[in-house]
BANUDREN-440949 format. One record per residue: x, y, z of N, C-alpha, C in turn. Coordinates in steps of 0.1 Angstrom, whole numbers, plus 5000, padded with zeros to 4 digits. Example, Ala and Ser with C-alpha at 12.3 -4.5 7.8 and 13.67 -1.06 7.14 Angstrom:
<nodes>
513249435078512349555078513249675078
512849785071513749895071512950005079
</nodes>
This chain:
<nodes>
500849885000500050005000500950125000
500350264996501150355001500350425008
500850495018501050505031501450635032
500450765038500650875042501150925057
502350945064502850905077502651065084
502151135090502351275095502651255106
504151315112504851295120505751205117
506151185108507151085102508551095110
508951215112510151225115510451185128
509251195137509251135153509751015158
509351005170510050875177509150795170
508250805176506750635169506850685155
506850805148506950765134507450715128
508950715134510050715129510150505128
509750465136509250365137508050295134
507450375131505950315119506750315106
507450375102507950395088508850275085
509850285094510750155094509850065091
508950045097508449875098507449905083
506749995078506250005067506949975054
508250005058509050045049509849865045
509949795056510749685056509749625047
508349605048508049505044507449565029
507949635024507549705010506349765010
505749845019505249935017505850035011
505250155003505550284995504950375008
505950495011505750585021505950705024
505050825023505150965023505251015033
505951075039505451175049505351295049
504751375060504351515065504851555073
505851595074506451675083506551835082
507251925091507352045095508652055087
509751985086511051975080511451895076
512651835068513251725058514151625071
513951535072514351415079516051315070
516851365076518151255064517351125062
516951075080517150955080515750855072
515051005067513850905060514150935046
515051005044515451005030516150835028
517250815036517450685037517050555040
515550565043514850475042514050495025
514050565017513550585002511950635008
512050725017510550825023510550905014
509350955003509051064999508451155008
509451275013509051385020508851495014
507251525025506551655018506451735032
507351875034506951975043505852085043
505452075052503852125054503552165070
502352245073502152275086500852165083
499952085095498852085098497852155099
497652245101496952375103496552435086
497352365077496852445064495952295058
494852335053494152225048494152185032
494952235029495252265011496852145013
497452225021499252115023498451985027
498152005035497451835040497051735031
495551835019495451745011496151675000
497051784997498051744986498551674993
499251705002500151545009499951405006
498051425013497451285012497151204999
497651304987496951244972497351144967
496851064959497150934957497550794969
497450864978497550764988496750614990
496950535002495650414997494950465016
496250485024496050515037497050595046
496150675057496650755065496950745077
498050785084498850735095498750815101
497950895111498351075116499051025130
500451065129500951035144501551135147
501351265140501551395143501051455153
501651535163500851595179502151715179
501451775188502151895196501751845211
503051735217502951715228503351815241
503451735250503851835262502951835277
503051925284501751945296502052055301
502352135290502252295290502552365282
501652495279501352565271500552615264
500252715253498952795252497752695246
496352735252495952655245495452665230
495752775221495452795209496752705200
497652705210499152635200498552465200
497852405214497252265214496152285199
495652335204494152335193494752345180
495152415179495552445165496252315159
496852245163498052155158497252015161
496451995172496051865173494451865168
493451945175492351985168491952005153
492452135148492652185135493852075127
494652055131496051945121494551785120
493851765134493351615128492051655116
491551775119490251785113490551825098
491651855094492451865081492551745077
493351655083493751535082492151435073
491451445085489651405080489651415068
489951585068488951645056489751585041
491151555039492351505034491651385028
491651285036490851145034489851145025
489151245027487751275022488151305007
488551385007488951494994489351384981
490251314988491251194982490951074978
489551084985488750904985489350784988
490450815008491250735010490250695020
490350565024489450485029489550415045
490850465046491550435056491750495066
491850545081492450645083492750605101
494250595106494550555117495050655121
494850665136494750825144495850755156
497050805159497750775171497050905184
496350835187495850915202496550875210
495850915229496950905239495850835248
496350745262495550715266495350845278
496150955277495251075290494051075286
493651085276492351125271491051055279
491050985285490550915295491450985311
491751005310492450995325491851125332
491451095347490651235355491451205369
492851205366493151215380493551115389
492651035388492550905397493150745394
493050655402493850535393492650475384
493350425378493050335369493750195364
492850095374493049955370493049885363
493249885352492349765340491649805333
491149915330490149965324490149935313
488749945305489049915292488950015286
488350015271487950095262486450195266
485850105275484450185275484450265287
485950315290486250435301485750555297
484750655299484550775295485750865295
485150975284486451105289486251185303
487151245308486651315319485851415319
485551475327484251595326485651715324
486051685332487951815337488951735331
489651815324491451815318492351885327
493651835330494051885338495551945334
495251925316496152005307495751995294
496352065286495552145274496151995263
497151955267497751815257496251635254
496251625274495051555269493451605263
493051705267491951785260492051815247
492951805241493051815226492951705218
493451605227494151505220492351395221
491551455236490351415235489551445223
489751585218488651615210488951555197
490251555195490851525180490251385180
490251265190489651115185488451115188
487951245195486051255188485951255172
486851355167486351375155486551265150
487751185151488351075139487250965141
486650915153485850855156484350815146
484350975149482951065149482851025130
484151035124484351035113484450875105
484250835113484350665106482650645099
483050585088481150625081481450445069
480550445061481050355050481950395044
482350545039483550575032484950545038
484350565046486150565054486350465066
487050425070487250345083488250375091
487950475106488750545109488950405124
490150425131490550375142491350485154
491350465164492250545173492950435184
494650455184495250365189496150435203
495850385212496450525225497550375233
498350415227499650395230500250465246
500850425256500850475269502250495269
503150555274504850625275505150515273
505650585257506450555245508250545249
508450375250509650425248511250335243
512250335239512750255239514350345233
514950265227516050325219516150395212
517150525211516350655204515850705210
514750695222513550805225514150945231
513451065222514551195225513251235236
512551175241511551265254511951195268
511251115269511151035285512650975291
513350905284514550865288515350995292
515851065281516851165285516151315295
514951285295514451385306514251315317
514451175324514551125336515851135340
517151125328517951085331518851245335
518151375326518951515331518351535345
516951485346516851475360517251455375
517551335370518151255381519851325380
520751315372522051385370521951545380
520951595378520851705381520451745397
519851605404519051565415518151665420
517151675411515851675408514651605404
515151465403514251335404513351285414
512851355420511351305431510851205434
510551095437509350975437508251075448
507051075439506651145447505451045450
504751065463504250955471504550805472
504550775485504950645490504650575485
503750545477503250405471503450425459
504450275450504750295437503450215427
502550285422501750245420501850215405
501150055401501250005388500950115378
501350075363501550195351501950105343
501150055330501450045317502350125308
503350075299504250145289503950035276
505050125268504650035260506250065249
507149955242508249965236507950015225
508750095215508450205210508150075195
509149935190508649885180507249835185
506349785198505549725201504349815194
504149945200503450075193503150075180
504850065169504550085157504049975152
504149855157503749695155502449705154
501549765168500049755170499549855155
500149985151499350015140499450005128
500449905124500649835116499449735114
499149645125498349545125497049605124
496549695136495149805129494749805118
495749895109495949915096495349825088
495849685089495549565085494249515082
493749595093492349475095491449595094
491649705093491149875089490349855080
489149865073488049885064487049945069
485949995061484950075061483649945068
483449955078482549825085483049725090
484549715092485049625098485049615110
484949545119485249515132486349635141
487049645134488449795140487649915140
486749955131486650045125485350145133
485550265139485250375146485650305162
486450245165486650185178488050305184
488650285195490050335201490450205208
491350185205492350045218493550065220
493750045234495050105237495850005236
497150025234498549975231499649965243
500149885247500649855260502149725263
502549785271503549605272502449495273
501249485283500849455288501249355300
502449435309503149385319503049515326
501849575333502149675344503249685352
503949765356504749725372504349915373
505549865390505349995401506150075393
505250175389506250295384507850325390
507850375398508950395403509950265401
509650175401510550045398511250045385
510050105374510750105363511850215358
510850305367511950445364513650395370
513550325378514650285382515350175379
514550115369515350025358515950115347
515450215342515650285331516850365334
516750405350518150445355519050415355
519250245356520150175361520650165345
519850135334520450125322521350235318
520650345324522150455320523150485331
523450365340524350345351524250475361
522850525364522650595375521650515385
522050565400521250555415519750575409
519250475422517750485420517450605427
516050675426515850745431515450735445
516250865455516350855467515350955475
514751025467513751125474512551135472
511851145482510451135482509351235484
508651305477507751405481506451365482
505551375490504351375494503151405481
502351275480501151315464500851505464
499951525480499751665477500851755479
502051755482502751845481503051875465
503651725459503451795448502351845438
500851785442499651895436500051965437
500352035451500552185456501252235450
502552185449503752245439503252285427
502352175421502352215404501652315403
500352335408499652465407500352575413
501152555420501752725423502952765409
503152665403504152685399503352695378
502352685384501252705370500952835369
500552885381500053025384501153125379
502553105386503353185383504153165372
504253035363504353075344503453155341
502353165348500953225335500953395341
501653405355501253525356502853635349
503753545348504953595343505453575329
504153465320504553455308506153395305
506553295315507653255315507753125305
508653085294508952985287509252865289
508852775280509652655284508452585298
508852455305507352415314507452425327
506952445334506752475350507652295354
508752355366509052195370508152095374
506952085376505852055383504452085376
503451985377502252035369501151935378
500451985378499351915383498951785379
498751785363498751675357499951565359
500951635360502351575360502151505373
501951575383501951505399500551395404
500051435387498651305391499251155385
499651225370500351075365501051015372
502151105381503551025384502950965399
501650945400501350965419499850815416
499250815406498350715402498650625397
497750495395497750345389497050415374
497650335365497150385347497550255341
496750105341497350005332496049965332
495849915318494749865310494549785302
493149725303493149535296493149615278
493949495271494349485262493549355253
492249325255491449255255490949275241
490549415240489949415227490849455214
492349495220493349485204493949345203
493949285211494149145208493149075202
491949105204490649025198490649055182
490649225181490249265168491149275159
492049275162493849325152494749185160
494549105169495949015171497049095178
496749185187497949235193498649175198
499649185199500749105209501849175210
502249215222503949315223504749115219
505949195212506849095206508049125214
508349295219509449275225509249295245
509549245249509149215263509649355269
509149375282510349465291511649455292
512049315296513349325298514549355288
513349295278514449225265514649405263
513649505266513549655258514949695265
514349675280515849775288517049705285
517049595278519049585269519049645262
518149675252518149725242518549915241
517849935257517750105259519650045265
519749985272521549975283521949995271
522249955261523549945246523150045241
521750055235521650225232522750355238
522550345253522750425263524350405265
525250275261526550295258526950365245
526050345234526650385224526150535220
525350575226524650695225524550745240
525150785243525450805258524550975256
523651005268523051155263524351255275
523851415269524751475272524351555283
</nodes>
């Protein structure tokens, strides 16, 4: 097939592409700028914003299917720069499909989009969204897999796949921001109890929407659904973070702050970016001190049923894979 990638140049894209690419798929992407390394995979790159619905469609032309794994992540910042990029970039995306008479269309969502705070055991798919967001990244990323949802009809067969912290070899977010952390000893465990948390290996991710993809048609069984993507090996957060440490030959974490202190922290420290207009993200966020302080692992029941999910690469096998990474790419 060929295969329209937005966000190509990223971590999960960069790894949807690979795997598209190995097995002869033809593959375009959307990016903001020119990628070497997908030039060297034989990627036809096309630079474009989201936000313009004209670049988008041309992007998508002649395509068979669309891969949108394009976001403006984060858990701070304005909310017209979220909207604009995840709202406006998916509702383009739609309109793309449409225009093109592509039939296909797979949406990399998150699983915040569900998340209000609290733990979360097992849950499945038929988790509501929350009434309250407790940052402008999952609220966006809510509305954007309303629309793709909302947009699954006979013409088209849309899916949304919410993959949980992304991560493995290569990854330029989570890894090397635990690890300037901790270097820096600023690393927290905050509340006493290390409570379970789903992840998920960054080929496992590209693997699940590959297989989606697969079974993707206009009335098929995949099609207007969301399923999240996972090791499907929970453990205690903090355990992992301190495997991930040990791979880059740092101490586990030795400090502990209290759940509501750091609520407390993040909202003071929300207040005073917004009242100073200061850049870059508050050390602390509300949201931040909900995730890092709750249970978030979920049955994986219905992408196994309808697509055959299966993670291929385990935890353990991932963190050799991040250790040798982490010798040969040592971050700075």
């Amino acid at each position: 097939m060929k295969a329209l990638v937005t966000g190509a140049g990223g971590f999960l894209g960069g790894a949807l592409v690979r795997r598209l690419r190995n097995r002869g798929d033809t593959v375009r992407s959307f990016c903001r700028k020119s990628y070497p390394d997908l030039d060297s995979l034989g990627v036809e790159q096309v630079q474009g914003d989201l936000a313009d619905r004209a670049a988008v469609s041309a992007a998508a032309a002649g395509c068979d299917i669309v891969f949108h794994v394009a976001a403006k992540a984060g858990v701070w910042g304005r909310w017209n720069e979220y909207h604009r990029a995840n709202v406006v970039g998916t509702e383009n995306v739609i309109a793309a499909c449409r225009t093109n008479a592509i039939h296909r269309l797979v949406y990399t969502s998150s699983p915040s989009v569900i998340f209000a705070g609290v733990d979360q055991n097992g849950v499945n798919e038929s988790e509501p969204y929350p009434k309250r967001f407790l940052a402008h990244y999952p609220h966006t990323k809510a509305l954007a897999e309303q629309s793709v949802l909302a947009a699954n009809g006979p013409e088209l067969g849309t899916v949304a796949l919410r993959p949980h912290l992304i991560w493995g070899p290569g990854d330029p977010h989570l890894i090397p921001r635990l690890i300037g952390q901790a270097r820096a000893g600023r690393l927290k465990r905050i509340g006493r109890e290390s409570k379970p948390v789903d992840t998920v290996y960054v080929d496992n991710a590209a693997a699940g929407h590959v297989q989606a993809a697969d079974r993707l048609a206009p009335g098929s069984p995949v099609a207007g659904k969301a399923y999240f993507l996972t090791q499907g090996e929970p453990q205690p957060l903090w355990d992992f973070v301190n495997r991930l440490l040990a791979a880059a030959g740092l101490p586990p974490v030795a400090r502990t702050v209290s759940t509501g202190a750091a609520y407390l922290t993040g909202a003071v420290w929300e207040k005073v970016y917004r009242l100073f207009c200061l850049r870059g993200e508050p050390p602390m966020t509300r949201f931040v001190a909900r995730q890092l302080s709750t249970a978030h692992w979920f049955d994986l029941a219905a992408a196994r049923r309808d697509f055959g999910y299966t993670p291929t690469v385990s935890t353990d096998e991932g963190l050799k894979r991040v250790a040798e990474w982490l010798r040969t790419h040592p971050p700075r």
